[in-house]
N, C-alpha and C positions, 0 to 999 in steps of 0.2 A: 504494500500500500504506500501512496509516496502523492506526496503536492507540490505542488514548482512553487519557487517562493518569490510570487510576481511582485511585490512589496520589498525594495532594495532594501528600507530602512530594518525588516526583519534579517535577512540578510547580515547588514551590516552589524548589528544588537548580537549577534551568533555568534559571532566571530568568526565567520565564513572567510578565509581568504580569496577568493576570487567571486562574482558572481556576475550577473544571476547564474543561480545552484539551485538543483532538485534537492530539497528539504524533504526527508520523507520521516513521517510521524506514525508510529508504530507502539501498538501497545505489548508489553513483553506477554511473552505466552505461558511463564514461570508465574510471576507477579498481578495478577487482574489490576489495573486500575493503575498502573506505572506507565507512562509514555517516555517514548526516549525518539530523540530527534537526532538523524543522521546527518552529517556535515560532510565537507570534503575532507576531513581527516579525521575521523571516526564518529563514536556515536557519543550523546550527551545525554542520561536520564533527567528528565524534567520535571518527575513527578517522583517526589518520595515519603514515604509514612516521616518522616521530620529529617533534621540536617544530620548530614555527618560528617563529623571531627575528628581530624587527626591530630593529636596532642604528640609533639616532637621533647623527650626529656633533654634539659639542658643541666649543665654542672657537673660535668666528668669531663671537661675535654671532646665533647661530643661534636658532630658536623656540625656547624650553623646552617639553620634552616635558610637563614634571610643572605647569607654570604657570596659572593658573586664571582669567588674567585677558584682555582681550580678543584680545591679540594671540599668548597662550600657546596650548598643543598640547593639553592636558588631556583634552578632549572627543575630540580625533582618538584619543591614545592609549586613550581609555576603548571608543570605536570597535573599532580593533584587538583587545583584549583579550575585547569581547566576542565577538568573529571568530574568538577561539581562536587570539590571536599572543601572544609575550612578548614584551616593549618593551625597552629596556634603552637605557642612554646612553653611546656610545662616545668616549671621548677620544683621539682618531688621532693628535692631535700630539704624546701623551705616549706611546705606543708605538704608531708607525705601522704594525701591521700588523689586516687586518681577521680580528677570530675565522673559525675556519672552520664554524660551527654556523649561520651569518648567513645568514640567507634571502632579507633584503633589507637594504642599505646606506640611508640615507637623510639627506639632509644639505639640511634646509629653511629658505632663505635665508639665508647666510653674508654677514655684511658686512664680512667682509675675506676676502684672501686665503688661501685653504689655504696650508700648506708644502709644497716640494718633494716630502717624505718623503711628505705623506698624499697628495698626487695618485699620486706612485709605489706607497704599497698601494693606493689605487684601480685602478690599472691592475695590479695582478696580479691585485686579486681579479677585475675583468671576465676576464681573461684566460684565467680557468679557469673561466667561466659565470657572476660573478655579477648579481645584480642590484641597477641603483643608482635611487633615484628623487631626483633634483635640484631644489629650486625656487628660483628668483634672488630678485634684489632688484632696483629700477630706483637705475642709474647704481652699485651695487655690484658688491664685487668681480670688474671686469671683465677679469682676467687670469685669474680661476676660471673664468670662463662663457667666455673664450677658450678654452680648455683640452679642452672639449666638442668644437670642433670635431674633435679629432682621433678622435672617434666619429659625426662626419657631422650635427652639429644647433649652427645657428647662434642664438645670444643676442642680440639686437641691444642696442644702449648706447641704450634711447628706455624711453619708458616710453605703454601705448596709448589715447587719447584715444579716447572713443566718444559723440557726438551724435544718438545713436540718442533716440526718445522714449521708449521702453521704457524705461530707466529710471527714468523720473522714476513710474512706474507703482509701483515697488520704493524708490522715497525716494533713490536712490541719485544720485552726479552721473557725470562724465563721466569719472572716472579709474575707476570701476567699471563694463567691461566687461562687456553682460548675453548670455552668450552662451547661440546656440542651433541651431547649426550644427557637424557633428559628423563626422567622417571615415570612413569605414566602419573598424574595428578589432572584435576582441571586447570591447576594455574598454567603446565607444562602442555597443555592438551593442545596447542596449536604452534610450537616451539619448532617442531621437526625440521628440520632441513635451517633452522636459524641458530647461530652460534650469539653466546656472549663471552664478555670478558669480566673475568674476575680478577682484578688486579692486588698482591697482597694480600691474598685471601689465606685464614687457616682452614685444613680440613674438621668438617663436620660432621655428625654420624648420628643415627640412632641407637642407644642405647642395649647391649646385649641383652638386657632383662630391662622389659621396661617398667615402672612402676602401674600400679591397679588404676583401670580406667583412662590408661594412657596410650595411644595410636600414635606411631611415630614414622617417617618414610625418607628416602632422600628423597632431593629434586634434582638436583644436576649434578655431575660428576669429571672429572679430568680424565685425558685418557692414560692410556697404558705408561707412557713416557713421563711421567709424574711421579713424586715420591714428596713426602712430610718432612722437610728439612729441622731441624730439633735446635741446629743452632743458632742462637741469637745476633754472634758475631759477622752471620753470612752479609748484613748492611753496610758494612764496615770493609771486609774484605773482598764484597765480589764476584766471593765463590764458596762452589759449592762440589759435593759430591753423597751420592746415597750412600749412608754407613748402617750396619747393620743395625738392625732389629728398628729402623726407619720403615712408617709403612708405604707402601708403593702403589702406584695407580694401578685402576681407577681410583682416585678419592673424590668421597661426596663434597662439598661445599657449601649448600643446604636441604636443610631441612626442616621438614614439615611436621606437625605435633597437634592434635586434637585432644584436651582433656575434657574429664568427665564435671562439668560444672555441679556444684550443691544445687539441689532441689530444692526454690523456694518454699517457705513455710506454708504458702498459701496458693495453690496454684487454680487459675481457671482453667475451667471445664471438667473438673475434677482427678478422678485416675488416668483419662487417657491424657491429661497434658504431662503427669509425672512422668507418664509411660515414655512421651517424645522431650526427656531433659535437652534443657540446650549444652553444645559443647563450647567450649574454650578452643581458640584458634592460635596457633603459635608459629611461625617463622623464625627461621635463624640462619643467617648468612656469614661465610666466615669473614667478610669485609665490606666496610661502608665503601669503599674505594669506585666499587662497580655500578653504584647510585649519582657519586658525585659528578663535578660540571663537566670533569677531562671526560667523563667514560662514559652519563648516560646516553648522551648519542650514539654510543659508538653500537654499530649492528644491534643485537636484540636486548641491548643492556635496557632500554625505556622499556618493553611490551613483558620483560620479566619483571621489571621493580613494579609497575601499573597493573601487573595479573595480580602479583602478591597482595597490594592493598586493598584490589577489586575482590580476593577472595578472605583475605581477613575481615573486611565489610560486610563479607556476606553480598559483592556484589556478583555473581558469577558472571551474570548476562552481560554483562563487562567486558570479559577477559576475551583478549582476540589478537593480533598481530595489528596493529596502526600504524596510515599512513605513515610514510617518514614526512617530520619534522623538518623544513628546509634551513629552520633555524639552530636547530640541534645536529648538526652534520660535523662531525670533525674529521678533521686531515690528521691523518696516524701516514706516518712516513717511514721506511725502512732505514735503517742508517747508513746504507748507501746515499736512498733519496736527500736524507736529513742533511749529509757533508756536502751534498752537490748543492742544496737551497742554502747552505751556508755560506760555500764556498765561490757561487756564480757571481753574485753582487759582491762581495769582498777582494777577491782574486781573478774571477774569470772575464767580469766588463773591464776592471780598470786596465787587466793585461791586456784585451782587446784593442783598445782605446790606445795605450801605447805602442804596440804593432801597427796599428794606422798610425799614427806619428813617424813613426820611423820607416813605414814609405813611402809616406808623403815627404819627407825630408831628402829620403836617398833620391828619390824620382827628382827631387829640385835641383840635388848636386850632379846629379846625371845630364840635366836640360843645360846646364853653366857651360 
């Protein structure tokens, strides 16, 4: 079903990059009573049982939401908002409790420790459904990403080395994992055939035994040529080599976790609502790295971080591969390419420029 959108002024209100554009208005077939409006670069629900809010934790060293610079959130937040989310920045250690308006909890790359108080609102807000999406740091706060396990998903203390060739296809080296191997999930359900990059990332896992009430999975994984580098030194030095009892690819990178929420006290419709408890929804990423400005553009890094929060929302009808972004496109250069763009304007015009000089001089002493 679909209506041309002969009124430029709706058009323009849309955020329509080009028009006029066929606007089509569609009611979900999940949802009764949700409209969601198609654009030229995806779709926008327009209709929802109330807002939803992504609350970003600030005060560990975490990404800045609002930061504009490589390693800032800016772009993810602009992301979101164009998804029809409000963002906002929560400071949990100054009053540890999570609003209850929070549709999703998010807390990307803390490098220090939470405090007691906020892991404890963290586990009430899970407790009654909510949703957290987590991303580490390697060799950071590793009493925080201990703390996961008692949700069933393990952080390892390495950080993952990948000598795939494929990367060097993307300019990229060996601490950015180019992944392209995907777990069956609905966040992952339309992934196939699209790589992302996980820059920095530690390996993730689900837990060998997991705790009561707790569903754990990967999502994506590194290939064969991969291994969990354990030393911390390797930033410093440059290098690297697998030493034993290192674990070796595939490794996951995240993972997915649904807990068993408490049964309100009081539930409507009586036994059958007990019957269908809500769950708790958790994501855990070994790195904020593959969100931030350098990298969500790059290939499938936006349609993996916008599945994540379309399905900790609970929004599934969402989750899909999206146009590319003509604003979000970065140039990732090989370092071949990289010394030639350095090296042309530095050495290669001015050398030019002098070699003309110097036949135009000889050619003058010639004509004498």
């Amino acid at each position: 079903m679909g209506t041309k959108g002969s009124d430029t002024r709706i058009a323009k209100n849309d955020g329509i990059a080009a028009w006029p554009t066929i606007v089509s208005l569609a009611e979900s077939p999940k949802r009764p009573g949700h409209l969601y409006a198609g654009t030229d670069d995806g779709i926008v629900k327009v209709t929802r049982a109330g807002k939803r809010v992504v609350y970003v934790v600030k005060g560990h060293g975490e990404r800045e939401i609002g930061a504009a610079d490589r390693g800032g959130f800016s772009q993810a937040k602009e992301q979101m908002e164009k998804a029809n989310y409000e963002v906002k920045e929560l400071f949990l250690a100054r009053d540890p409790k999570i609003p209850d308006d929070a549709a999703i909890v998010m807390i990307p790359g803390p490098k220090t420790d939470l405090f007691p108080q906020e892991l404890a609102a963290i586990d009430a807000y899970v407790s009654r459904a909510g949703k957290v999406f987590f991303m580490a740091v390697p060799f950071q706060a590793t009493p925080t990403t201990k703390y996961l396990s008692k949700y069933g998903i393990t952080v390892d203390d390495d950080v993952v080395i990948e000598l795939n060739p494929i990367g060097q296809v993307f300019g990229v080296g060996p601490l950015v994992p180019v992944v392209g191997q995907y777990d069956p999930h609905p966040i992952t359900k339309d992934m196939g055939g699209v790589m992302t990059l996980f820059p920095l990332t530690r390996s993730v896992e689900p837990a060998k035994a997991l705790p009561k009430g707790v569903q754990a999975s990967p999502l994506a994984q590194t290939s064969r040529q991969s291994w969990g580098e354990t030393d911390k030194n390797v930033f410093q030095t440059g290098k690297a080599t697998p030493d034993p009892g290192e674990k070796t690819g595939p490794l996951p990178v995240a993972v997915v976790a649904t807990v068993d929420a408490e049964p309100p006290a009081k539930a409507e419709g009586g036994g059958e609502a007990l019957k269908k408890a809500a769950k708790a929804r958790i994501v855990v990423v070994g790195t904020a790295d593959f969100a931030s400005n350098q990298f969500l553009g790059a290939q499938g890094n936006r349609d993996f971080f916008l599945n994540v929060v379309s399905w900790l929302a609970e929004e599934e009808d969402l989750i899909s591969i999206r146009a590319k972004d003509p604003k979000q496109n970065p140039v990732v250069h090989t370092s071949a390419q990289s010394r030639l763009v350095w090296g042309l304007p530095l050495v290669g015009l001015p050398g030019a420029v002098l070699i003309c000089g110097l036949v135009v001089i000889a050619q003058r002493r010639r004509a004498r």
